[in-house]
Structures are given as structure tokens and as C-alpha cells.
C-alpha positions, 0 to 999 in steps of 0.5 A, a space after each residue: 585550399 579547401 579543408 574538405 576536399 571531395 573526390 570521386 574514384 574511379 576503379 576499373 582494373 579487373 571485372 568490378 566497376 565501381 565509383 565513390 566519392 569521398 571526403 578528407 579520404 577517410 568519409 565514405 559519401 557513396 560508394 557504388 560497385 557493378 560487380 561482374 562475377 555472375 558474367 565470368 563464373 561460367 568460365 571460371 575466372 576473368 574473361 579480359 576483353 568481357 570485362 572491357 566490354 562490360 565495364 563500357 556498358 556500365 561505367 556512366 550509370 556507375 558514376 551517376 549512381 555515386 554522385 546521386 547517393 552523395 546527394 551531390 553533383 559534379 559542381 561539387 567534386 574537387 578532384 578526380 582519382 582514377 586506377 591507372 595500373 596494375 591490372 588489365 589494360 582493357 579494363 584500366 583503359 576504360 575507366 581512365 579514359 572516362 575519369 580524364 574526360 570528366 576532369 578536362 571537361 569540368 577542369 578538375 585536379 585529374 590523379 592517376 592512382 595505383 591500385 595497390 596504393 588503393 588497397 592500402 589506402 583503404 586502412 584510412 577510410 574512417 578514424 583512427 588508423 595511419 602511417 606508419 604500419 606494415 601491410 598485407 595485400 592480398 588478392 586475386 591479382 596481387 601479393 605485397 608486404 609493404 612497410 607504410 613509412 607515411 601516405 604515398 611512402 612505401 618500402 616493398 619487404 616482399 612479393 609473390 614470385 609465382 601465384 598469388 594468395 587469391 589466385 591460389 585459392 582460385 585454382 585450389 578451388 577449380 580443382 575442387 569443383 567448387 565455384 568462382 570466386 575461390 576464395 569465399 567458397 574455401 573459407 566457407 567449406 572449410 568451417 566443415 573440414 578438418 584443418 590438420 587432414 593433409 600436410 602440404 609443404 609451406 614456402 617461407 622462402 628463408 632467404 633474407 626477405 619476406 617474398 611468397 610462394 603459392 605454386 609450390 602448396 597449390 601443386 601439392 594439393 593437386 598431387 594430392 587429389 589425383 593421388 587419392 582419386 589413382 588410389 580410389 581414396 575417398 575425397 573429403 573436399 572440406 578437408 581439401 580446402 581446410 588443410 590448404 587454407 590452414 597453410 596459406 594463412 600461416 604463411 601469411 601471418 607469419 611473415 606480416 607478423 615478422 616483418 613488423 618485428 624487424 621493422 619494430 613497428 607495432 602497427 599492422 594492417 590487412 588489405 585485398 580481397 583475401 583479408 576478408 577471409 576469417 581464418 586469416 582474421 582470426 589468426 592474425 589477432 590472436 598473433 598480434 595480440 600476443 606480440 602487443 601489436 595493433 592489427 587493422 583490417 578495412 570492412 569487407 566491401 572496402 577490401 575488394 576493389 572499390 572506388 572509395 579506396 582510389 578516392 582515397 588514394 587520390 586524396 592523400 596523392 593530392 594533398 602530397 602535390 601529385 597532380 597527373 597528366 591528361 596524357 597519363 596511359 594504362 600501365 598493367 604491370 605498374 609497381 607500386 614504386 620506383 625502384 620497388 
């Protein structure tokens, strides 16, 4: 076997299409992502048979795009890594099929990968980070605490059981009346706002495991505004969205930091499209430095979906000896593994 392996990933499982290709699963060749966000902003979130149709518009001009900045063809490619679930079937769909007709055209290694393996996959782009550690992901979609045992070993600590962390800044938002994505918008009003302004309950969900709950502070802030509004109390929305940042990202940090305690591992690590906010940055490295433990994060762009990070994923699958079969479906509501 080669020492270098080349993949290109394939990512479609919500509203970006995006293809890379990656070496060893750690160098970044290219990295190409459509980005669909200008499309959905005027419903407010994720239109799914829109993003389906878009993703088929865009997805040959996507892969064409990655091998030319790699200034490579499809002769040089050594597998093919492709999401296959969790996420929206249409979307999934539309990329699986594309990367299965690649690989039984070309007969390369076909991996189907799962999107949350993907995010955490990212923490190997580059030098110097590996298994073991403790990781966070949190995105629009998603909520995990994972222990990392080895590449494609996990061991689920806990999950959201209503919302998740992005979905929570999304609608918190939209309530708000500040844009689509939620997220970015929040963290860059709360830079003005007053952390401390409200106190909305925290769920830490003291029951034994580390498992998240956002329905609950999302409620608050709602009651909170209609409160104010029934009142005729002025609403400072900066305050609004610092005092429930503030909130979400102690909870975040407090259960990434304690589970990396009860597993005594000194390693932890970031992934999704919320570990890009700056709060959650910064108050996870002044935590983990004062607990002496060693946070990593991937850089911004290979914290939303991206297909560097599938590549990735498939790379190291690969090497472990998955191979995927042709007839491999979507699967929406995959878990990352069984039993999880």
C-alpha cells in the first residue's frame, strides 16, 4: 500500500457542498465549499428539498474545482470518502450518489463516512493532535461529548436531548431579529452586550452522565423578551445575546472539562460550527489551563462542514480496513456508533 494515500470527500449532508482532497489525513490539498447560506437566509434556516436541489446544481463544479486547486486528477485520487448520515437524506443522497459513481467508475476504495466522525476528524488536519482526547461537537444539527479512545473508537459520554448548542443560538437569534446563521450574529452582538444583564437557568442534567439540554434557556430567553415587551421595558438585544451566550458556553465548558476529569485524560478537543465561537474559545483555555490540560480546536473553516474533514475521516477508516459497499444508502439519523 502506498504510504500516501490521496482522498477526495465528498460533504453534502445539509446546505454546503463541499469537496477536498486530502493527503496522509492530516494535508490540506484543496479544499472547496459552495456555501448555501445567502439561498436560505430569507426563510430563516435550512429549506431541505432547496438545499437537495442546489447541492445537484453544484456538486460536478465542486469536485472539478478541489482536483484542479490540487493540481491533480482523478488518476491521482486513492480513494473516495463520502457522508452517508447523519443528516438530511436529500442532501446525503445527492453526494453519496456522485462519490459511488466516481469510485465504480474509476474502481477506487469507496468509505462511507459519518458526519460526526467527520467533525471530529478534523482535530487530525495538520500536525501534532491524536487519539486519545475528549471532544466537543457542537453545531447546528448536533451536540456529542465524545471520548476519542483511538481513530474510529469512540465512546459516547453525552448528547442533547432536545435542541442543540447551534440550533439554540439559531432560534435565540430569530427571536432577536438578528440574522441567519444565529450563531456568528450572537457572538458578534455580544462583544456589546452585558454578560451578567439576565440569569437564565442552566441545565447540567446532574444525572450521572454528561448529556445537554438547551430547550429549557432557549424558553427563558423567549419569557424573558415577551416579559419585557408585556411590560414596556426596553430591550437591549446585546445584553439578550451575551447573557445567553454566557450561559450555553458554561455549560459547554463545564461538562467538556469534567468529563476529561473522569476519564483522566489531559487532552481535549473542539469541533462543529459552534467551536468557532470566541467565548467558547476563550473560556475553554483559560479552564484547561488552569486544570494543565491541552485543548485543540481545527481553524475556523474546518469547523463548519467541509470536506477536508470527511477525507479525513475516510483516510483513517480506511486505513483501520473499512471498505463501504456500493449499495451503502443515507442514513439520517446514523449514530456515531453502535451501541451509542
Amino acid at each position: 500500500m502506498k504510504k500516501d494515500l490521496i482522498f477526495l470527500g465528498i460533504e453534502t449532508s445539509c446546505d454546503e457542498t463541499s469537496a477536498s482532497v486530502v493527503k496522509s489525513g492530516k494535508y490540506v490539498l484543496s479544499n472547496i465549499i459552495y456555501s448555501q447560506i445567502e439561498i436560505h437566509k430569507k426563510y430563516g434556516g435550512v429549506v431541505p428539498e432547496i438545499a437537495s436541489r442546489h447541492h445537484i446544481e453544484t456538486i460536478g463544479e465542486v469536485v472539478t474545482k478541489a482536483l484542479d486547486d490540487a493540481e491533480c486528477n482523478l488518476d491521482d485520487i486513492d480513494g473516495i470518502a463520502v457522508t452517508y448520515g447523519p443528516g438530511l437524506v436529500g442532501a446525503l443522497l445527492v453526494g453519496l450518489s456522485y462519490g459511488k459513481a466516481l469510485a465504480y467508475a474509476r474502481d477506487l476504495p469507496f468509505v462511507g463516512v459519518n458526519h460526526i466522525e467527520g467533525h471530529i476528524s478534523a482535530n487530525y488536519i495538520g500536525e501534532g493532535f491524536e487519539p486519545p482526547f475528549i471532544c466537543l461537537v457542537a453545531s447546528g444539527g448536533h451536540c456529542h461529548l465524545v471520548y476519542v479512545k483511538d481513530y474510529g473508537e469512540y465512546e459516547v459520554l453525552g448528547r442533547t436531548v432536545d435542541d442543540a448548542a447551534g440550533e439554540a443560538f439559531d432560534k435565540v437569534a430569530r427571536a432577536l431579529g438578528l440574522g441567519y446563521p444565529g450563531g456568528p450574529e450572537i457572538d458578534r452582538l455580544s462583544k456589546e452586550g452585558n454578560p451578567d444583564a439576565y440569569v437564565f437557568p442552566k441545565s447540567f442534567m446532574e444525572n450521572g452522565n454528561f448529556d445537554f439540554s438547551f430547550s429549557g434557556i432557549k424558553t427563558a430567553v423567549l419569557n424573558q423578551l415577551n416579559k419585557n415587551r408585556m411590560k414596556g421595558i426596553e430591550i437591549n438585544i446585546a445584553d439578550f445575546a451575551a447573557s445567553f451566550q454566557k450561559n450555553v458556553v458554561e455549560v459547554l465548558t463545564y461538562k467538556l472539562i469534567e468529563a476529561a476529569k473522569v476519564k483522566n485524560i489531559n487532552k481535549i478537543s473542539i469541533a462543529g460550527g459552534v467551536a468557532s465561537n470566541s467565548l467558547l474559545r476563550s473560556m475553554l483555555k483559560e479552564k484547561a489551563e488552569k486544570e494543565n490540560i491541552l485543548l485543540h480546536y481545527p481553524e475556523a473553516v474546518f469547523c463548519t462542514d467541509n470536506g477536508a474533514m470527511i477525507a479525513s475521516a475516510g483516510y483513517f477508516d480506511f486505513m483501520r480496513g473499512k471498505r463501504s459497499d456500493l449499495n451503502l444508502n443515507a442514513v439520517p439519523y446514523l449514530k456515531i456508533c453502535e451501541g451509542c
